[in-house]
C-alpha positions in Angstrom: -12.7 58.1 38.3 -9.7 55.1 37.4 -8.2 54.3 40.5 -5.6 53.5 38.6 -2.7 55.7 37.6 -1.0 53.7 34.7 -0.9 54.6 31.2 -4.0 55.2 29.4 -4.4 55.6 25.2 -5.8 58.5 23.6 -8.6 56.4 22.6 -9.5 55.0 25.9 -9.3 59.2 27.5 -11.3 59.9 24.8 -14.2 57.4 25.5 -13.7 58.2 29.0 -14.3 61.9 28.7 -17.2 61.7 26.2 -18.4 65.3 27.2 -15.4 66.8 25.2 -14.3 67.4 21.4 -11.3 65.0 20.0 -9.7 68.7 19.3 -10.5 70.2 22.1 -9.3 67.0 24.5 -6.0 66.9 22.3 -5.3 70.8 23.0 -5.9 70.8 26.5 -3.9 67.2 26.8 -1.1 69.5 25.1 -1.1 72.1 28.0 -1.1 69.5 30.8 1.8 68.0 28.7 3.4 71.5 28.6 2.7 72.3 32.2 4.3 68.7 33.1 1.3 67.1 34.8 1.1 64.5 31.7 3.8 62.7 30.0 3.0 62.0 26.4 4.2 58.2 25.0 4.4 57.4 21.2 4.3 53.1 19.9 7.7 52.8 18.8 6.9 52.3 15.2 6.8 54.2 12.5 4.6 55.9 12.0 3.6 56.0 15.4 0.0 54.2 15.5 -0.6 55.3 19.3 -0.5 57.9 22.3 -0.6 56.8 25.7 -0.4 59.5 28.1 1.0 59.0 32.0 0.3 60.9 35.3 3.7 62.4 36.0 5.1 62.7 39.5 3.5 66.3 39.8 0.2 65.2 39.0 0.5 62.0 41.1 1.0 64.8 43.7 -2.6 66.2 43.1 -4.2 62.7 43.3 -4.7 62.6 47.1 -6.3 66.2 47.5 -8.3 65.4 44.1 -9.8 61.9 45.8 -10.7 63.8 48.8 -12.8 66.3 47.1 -14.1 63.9 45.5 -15.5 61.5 48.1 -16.4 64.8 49.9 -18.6 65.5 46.9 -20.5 62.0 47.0 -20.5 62.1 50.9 -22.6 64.9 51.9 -25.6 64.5 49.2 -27.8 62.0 51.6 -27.4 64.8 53.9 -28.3 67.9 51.6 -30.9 66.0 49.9 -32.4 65.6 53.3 -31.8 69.4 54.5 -33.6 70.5 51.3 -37.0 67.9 52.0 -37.5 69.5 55.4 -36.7 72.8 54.0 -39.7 72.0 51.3 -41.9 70.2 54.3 -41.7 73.3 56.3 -42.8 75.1 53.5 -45.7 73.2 52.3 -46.6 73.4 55.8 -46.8 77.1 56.0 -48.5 77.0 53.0 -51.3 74.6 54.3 -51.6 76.9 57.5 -51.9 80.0 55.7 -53.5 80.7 52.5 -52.1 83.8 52.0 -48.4 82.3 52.5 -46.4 82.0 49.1 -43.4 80.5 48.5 -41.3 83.1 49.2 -41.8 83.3 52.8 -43.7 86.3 53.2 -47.4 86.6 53.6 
């Protein structure tokens, strides 16, 4: 995630989110745009050769919430991934004791 909250080309959002069509990243760019969480920017040339798109000051407004669910999303995986080994421990362990035992819990 940029830490930064300049101005970014289409180009560079493109290559950033690689997981998405150039059509389908230009048509939701166009509802942000509409809904007023991006601000489009054309070169001054013509014919324009770039877009640069900007955070406006609503979106700006979403970036502290945003940032905390995201460092609460890389925070607690130590701590799940750990959860789910004893879970699998215990497990095996009933398994070893019993036979019988599946995986399911139930004898």
């Amino acid at each position: 995630m940029r830490s930064d909250h300049g101005t970014i080309p289409f180009k560079e959002l493109s290559q950033l989110i690689d997981a998405i069509s150039p059509i389908l990243l230009t048509e939701t760019l166009k509802m942000l745009e509409a809904d007023a969480l991006l601000e489009r920017k054309m070169d001054p040339q013509i014919p324009p050769k770039m877009e640069y798109y900007t955070l406006t000051a609503l979106s700006e407004s979403l970036v502290p919430p945003l940032m905390t669910l995201y460092n609460w999303d890389n925070a607690p995986k130590p701590a799940i991934k750990a959860a789910r080994e004893r879970s699998e421990s215990h497990l095996r362990d009933q398994e070893s004791a019993d036979p019988k035992f599946r995986s399911t819990g139930e004898p």
